[in-house]
C-alpha positions as CSV (number, residue, x, y, z in Angstrom):
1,X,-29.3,-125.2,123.2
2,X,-28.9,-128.6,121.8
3,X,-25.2,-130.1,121.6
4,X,-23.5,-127.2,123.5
5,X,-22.1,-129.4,125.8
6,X,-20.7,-132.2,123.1
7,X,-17.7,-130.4,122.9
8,X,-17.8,-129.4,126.8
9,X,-16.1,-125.8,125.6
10,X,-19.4,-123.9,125.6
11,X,-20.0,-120.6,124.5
12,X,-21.4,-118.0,126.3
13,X,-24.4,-116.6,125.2
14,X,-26.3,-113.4,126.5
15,X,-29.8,-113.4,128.0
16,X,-32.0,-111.1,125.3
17,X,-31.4,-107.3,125.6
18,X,-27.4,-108.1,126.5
19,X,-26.6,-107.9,122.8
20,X,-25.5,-104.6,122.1
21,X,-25.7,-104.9,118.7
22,X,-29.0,-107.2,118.1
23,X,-31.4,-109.1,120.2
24,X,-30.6,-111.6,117.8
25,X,-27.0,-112.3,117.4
26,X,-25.0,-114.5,119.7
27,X,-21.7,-113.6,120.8
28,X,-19.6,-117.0,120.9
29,X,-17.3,-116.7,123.8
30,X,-15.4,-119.4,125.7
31,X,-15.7,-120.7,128.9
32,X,-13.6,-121.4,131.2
33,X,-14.2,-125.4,130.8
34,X,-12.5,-124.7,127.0
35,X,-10.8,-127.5,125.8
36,X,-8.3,-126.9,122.8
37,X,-6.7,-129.8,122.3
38,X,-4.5,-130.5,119.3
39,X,-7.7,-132.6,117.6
40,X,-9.8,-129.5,118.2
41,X,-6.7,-127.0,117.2
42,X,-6.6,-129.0,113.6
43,X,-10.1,-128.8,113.2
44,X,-10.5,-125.2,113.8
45,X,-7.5,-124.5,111.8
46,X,-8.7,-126.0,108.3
47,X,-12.0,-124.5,109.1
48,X,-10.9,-121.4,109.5
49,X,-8.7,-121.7,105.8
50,X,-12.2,-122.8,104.1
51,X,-14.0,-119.6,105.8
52,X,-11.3,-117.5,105.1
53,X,-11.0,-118.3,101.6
54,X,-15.2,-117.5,101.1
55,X,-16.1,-121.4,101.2
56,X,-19.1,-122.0,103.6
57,X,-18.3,-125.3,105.7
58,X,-20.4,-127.8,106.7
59,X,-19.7,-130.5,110.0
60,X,-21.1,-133.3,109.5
61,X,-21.1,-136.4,112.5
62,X,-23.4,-138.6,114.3
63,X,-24.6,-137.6,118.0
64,X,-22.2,-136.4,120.3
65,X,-19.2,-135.4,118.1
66,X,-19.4,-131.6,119.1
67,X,-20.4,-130.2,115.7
68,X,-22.8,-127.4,117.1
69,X,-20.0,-126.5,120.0
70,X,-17.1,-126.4,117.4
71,X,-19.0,-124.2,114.6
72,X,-19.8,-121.8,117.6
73,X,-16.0,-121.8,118.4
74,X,-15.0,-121.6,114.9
75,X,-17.5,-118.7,114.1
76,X,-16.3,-116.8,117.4
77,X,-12.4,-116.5,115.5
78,X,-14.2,-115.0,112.8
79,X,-14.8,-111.5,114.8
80,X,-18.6,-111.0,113.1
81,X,-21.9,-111.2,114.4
82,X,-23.5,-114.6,114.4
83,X,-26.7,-115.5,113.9
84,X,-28.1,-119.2,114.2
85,X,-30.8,-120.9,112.7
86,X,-32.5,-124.8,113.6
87,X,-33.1,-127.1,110.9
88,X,-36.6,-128.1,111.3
89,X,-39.4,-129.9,109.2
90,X,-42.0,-126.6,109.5
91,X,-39.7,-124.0,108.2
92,X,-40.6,-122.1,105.2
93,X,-37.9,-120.3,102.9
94,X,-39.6,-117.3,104.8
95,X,-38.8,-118.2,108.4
96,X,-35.1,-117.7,106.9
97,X,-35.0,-114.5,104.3
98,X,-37.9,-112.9,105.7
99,X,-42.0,-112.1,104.5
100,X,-44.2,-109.1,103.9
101,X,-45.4,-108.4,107.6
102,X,-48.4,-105.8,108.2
103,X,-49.3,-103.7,106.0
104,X,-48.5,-99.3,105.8
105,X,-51.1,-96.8,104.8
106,X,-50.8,-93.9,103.8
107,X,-52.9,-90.8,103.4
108,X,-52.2,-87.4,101.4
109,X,-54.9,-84.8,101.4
110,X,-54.4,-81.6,98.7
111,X,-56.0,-78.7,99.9
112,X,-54.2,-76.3,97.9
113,X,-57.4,-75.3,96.5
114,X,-59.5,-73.9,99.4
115,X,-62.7,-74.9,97.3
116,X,-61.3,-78.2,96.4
117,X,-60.3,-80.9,98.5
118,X,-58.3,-84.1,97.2
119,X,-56.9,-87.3,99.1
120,X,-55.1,-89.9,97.8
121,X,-54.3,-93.2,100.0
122,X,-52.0,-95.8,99.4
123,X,-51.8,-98.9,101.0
124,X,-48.2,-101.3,100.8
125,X,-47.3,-104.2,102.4
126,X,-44.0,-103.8,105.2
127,X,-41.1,-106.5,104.2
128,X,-39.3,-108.0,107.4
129,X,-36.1,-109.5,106.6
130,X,-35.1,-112.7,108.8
131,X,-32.1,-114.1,109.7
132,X,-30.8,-115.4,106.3
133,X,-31.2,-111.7,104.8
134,X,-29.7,-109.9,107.5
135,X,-26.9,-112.0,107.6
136,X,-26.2,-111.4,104.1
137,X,-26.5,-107.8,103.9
138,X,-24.8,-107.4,106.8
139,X,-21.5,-109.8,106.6
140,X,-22.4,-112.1,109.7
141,X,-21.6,-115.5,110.5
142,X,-24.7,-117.8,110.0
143,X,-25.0,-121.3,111.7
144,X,-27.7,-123.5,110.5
145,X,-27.3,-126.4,112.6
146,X,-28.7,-129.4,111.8
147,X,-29.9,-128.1,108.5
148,X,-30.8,-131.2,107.0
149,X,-34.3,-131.6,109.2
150,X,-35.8,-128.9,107.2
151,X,-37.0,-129.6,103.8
152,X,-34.8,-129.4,100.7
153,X,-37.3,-127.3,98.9
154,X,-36.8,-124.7,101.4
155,X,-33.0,-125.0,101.8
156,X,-33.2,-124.0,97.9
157,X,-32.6,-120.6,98.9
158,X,-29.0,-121.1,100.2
159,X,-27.9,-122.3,96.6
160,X,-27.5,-118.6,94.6
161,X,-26.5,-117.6,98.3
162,X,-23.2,-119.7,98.3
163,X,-22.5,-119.7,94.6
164,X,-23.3,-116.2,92.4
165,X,-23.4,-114.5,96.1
166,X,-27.0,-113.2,95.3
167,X,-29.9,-113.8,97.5
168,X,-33.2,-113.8,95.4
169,X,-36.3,-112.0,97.2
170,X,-39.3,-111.9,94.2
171,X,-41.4,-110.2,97.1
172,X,-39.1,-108.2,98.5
173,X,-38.9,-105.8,95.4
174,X,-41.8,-104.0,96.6
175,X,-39.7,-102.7,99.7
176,X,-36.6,-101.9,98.0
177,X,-35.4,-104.6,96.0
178,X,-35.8,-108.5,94.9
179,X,-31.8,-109.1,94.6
180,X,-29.6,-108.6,98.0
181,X,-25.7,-108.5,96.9
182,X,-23.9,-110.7,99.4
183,X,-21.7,-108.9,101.3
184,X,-17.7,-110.1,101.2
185,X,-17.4,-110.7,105.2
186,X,-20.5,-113.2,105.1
187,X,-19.4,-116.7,106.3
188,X,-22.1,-119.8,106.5
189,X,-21.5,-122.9,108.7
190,X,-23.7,-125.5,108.2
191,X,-23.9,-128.6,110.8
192,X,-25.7,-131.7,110.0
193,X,-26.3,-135.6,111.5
194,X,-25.8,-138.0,108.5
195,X,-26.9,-140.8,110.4
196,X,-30.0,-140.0,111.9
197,X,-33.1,-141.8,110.9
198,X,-35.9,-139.9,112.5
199,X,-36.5,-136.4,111.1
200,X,-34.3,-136.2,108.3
201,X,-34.1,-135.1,104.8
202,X,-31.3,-135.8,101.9
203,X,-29.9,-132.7,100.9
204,X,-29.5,-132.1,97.4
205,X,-26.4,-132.9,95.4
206,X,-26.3,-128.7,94.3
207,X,-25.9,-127.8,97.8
208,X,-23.8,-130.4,98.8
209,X,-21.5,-129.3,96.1
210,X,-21.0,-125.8,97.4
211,X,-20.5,-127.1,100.4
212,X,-17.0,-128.1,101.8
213,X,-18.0,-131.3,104.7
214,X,-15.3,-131.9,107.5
215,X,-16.7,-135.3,108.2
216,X,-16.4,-135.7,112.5
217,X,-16.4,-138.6,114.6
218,X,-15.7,-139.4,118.2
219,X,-12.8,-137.2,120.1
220,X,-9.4,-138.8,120.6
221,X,-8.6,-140.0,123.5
222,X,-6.8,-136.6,124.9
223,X,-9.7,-134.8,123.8
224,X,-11.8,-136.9,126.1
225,X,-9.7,-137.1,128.6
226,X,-9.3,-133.3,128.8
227,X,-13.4,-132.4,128.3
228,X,-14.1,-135.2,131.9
229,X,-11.6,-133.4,133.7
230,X,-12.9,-130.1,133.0
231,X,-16.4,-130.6,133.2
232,X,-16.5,-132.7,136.3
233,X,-13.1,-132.4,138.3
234,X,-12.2,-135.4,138.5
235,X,-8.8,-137.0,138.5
236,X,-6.7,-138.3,135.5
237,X,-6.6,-141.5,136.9
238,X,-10.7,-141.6,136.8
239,X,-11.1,-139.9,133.8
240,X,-8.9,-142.8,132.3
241,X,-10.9,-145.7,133.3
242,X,-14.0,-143.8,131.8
243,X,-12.2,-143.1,128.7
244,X,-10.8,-146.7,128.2
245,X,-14.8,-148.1,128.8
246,X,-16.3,-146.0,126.3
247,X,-13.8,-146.9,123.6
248,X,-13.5,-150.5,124.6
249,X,-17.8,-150.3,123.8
250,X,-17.2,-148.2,120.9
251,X,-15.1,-151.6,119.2
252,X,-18.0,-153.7,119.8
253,X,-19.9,-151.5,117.6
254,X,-23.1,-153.8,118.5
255,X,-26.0,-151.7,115.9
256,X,-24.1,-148.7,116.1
257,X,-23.4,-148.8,119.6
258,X,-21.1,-145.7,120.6
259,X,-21.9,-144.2,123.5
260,X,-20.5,-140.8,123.1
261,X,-18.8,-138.2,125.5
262,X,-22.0,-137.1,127.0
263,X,-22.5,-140.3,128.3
264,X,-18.4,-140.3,129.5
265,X,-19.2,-136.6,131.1
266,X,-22.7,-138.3,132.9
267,X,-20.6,-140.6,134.5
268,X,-17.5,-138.6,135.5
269,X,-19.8,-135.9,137.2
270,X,-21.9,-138.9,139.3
271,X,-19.2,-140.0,140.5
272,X,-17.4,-137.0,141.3
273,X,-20.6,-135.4,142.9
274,X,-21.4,-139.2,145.0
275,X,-17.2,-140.0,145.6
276,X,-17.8,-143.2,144.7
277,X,-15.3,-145.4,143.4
278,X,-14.8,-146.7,139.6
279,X,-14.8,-150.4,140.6
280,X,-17.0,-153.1,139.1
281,X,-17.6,-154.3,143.3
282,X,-19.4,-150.9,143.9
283,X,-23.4,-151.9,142.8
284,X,-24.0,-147.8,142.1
285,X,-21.1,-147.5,139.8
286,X,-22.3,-150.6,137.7
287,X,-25.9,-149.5,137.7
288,X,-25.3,-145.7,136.6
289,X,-23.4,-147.5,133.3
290,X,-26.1,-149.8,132.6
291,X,-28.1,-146.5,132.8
292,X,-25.8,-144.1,130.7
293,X,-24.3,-147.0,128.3
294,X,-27.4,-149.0,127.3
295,X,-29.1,-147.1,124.6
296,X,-31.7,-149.5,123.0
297,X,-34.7,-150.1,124.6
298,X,-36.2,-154.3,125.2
299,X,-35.9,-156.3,122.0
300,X,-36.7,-159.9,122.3
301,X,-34.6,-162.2,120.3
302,X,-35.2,-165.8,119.2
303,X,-33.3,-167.2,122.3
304,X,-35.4,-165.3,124.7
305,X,-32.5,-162.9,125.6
306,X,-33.5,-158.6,125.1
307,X,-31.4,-156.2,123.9
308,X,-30.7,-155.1,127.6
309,X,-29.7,-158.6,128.3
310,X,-27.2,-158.2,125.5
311,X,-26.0,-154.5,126.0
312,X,-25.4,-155.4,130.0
313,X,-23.4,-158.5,129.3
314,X,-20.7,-156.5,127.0
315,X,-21.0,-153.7,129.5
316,X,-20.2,-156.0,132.6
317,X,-17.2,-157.4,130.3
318,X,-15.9,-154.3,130.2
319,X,-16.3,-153.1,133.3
320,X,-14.5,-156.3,134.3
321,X,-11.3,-155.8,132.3
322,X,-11.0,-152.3,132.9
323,X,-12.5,-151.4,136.8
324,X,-11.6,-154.8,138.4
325,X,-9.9,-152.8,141.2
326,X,-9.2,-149.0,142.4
327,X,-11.4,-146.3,142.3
């Protein structure tokens, strides 16, 4: 599951049939890698107030800022089922509240009359609710991560959802009903990546507006500290040095160059798992951060110099002011 390990305080989710109450909830539960520092405390805490108070929230940060790990911590306070849901460019309105599936026949014969036989048959089509409806009958938590990869005209649905509290089935009225009343305990998070290019959609302004955004960005530097330690043992003094290059590269901000703490978490389990030291001397160590800090691929420029040229210049200036020595 994509960006679980941003945050590097996973939730635990069962394998299908675990579930006691339905294949398709997830129960959010933390591991024992959790990290709650004050950064993450704060953000739980005014997420929690919005949720609380019936506002849906929405995370919104670029790659790497632990929006999918923190909604699944903040929806696991929340005591409810959750359900989750992936943005994605295919999905249909249906793939979310749900589509007449199949089809139910059925037959009446009258014999009442012994010299008279009658039969009447009936055919209706079945109505499956999805994720969305279930959710909202039922007072979950819903998750749409990284809703703004599917098309707004599908994400339409959520706007009578998160304002009047109605959920608006036309076709559902032929199972029992075109209108679903929200229920009171239903909560929505919503995660998002504003500054991706590729697979993207702008979400319109009325959803936006029902929509309270807690706008993330990179961990502070206890937070990052805290999230190496536990994911890959290290010590503090290693975890330091790793910290301190990653934010040193984060300054340049060379075309959005920021490696993020999945990069920092890369390097602090190599290391750990080789025992090789942090020191710009040691030919592994420099290689596996040209591998895990260089994120653009060859581009030429008019000098003759690529991209990688560049990116490994800056890195081996870092790398010099902050590893010239120790391990």
């Amino acid at each position: 599951m994509a960006s679980l390990e941003a945050l590097e305080c996973q939730d635990k989710i069962p394998a299908a049939g675990q579930d006691k109450q339905s294949s398709a909830h997830v129960n959010p539960e933390a591991s024992e890698s959790f990290v709650c520092t004050p950064y993450i405390h704060e953000l739980t805490t005014r997420a929690l107030a919005y949720l609380s108070a019936g506002y849906p929230i929405h995370l919104a940060g670029p790659a790497g800022t632990g929006k999918t790990t923190l909604a699944f911590h903040i929806a696991s306070k929340l005591d409810r089922p959750v359900n989750l849901m992936h943005g994605n460019e295919e999905a249909k309105a249906s793939d979310w509240a749900g589509n007449a599936n199949g089809y139910r026949r059925r037959t009446v014969v009258d014999n009442y009359i012994r010299s008279v036989v009658r039969s009447e048959e009936e055919l209706s089509k079945v109505w499956v609710d999805n994720r969305l409806t279930t959710s909202c009958i039922n007072g979950e938590v819903l998750i749409y991560d990284e809703f703004n990869r599917s098309r707004p005209e599908v994400n339409n649905i959520f706007i009578s959802v998160l304002s009047e509290r109605i959920l608006d089935l036309p076709q559902r009225h032929l199972s029992g009903g075109g209108y679903v009343q929200v229920h009171p305990e239903f909560r929505a998070i919503f995660t998002s990546n504003p500054e991706e290019y590729a697979g993207t959609y702008k979400a319109q302004d009325a959803l936006m507006d029902r929509l309270i955004t807690i706008k993330m960005g990179h961990f502070d530097c206890v937070t990052e500290l805290n999230i190496l330690q536990a994911k890959s043992g290290i010590s503090l003094a290693r975890a330091e040095r790793i910290v301190e290059i990653m934010t040193r590269l984060r300054e340049y901000s060379i075309d959005k160059y920021r490696p993020t703490i999945r990069s920092g978490i890369a390097i602090a389990k190599v290391m750990a798992q080789s025992n090789t030291k942090l020191n710009i001397k040691n030919n592994f160590f420099r290689q596996v951060c040209y591998d895990l800090l260089s994120v653009d691929v060859a581009k030429v420029h008019h000098n003759g110099t690529t991209q990688i040229d560049k990116e490994r210049e800056l890195i081996d200036e870092v790398l010099n002011a902050v590893c010239k020595s120790g391990g």
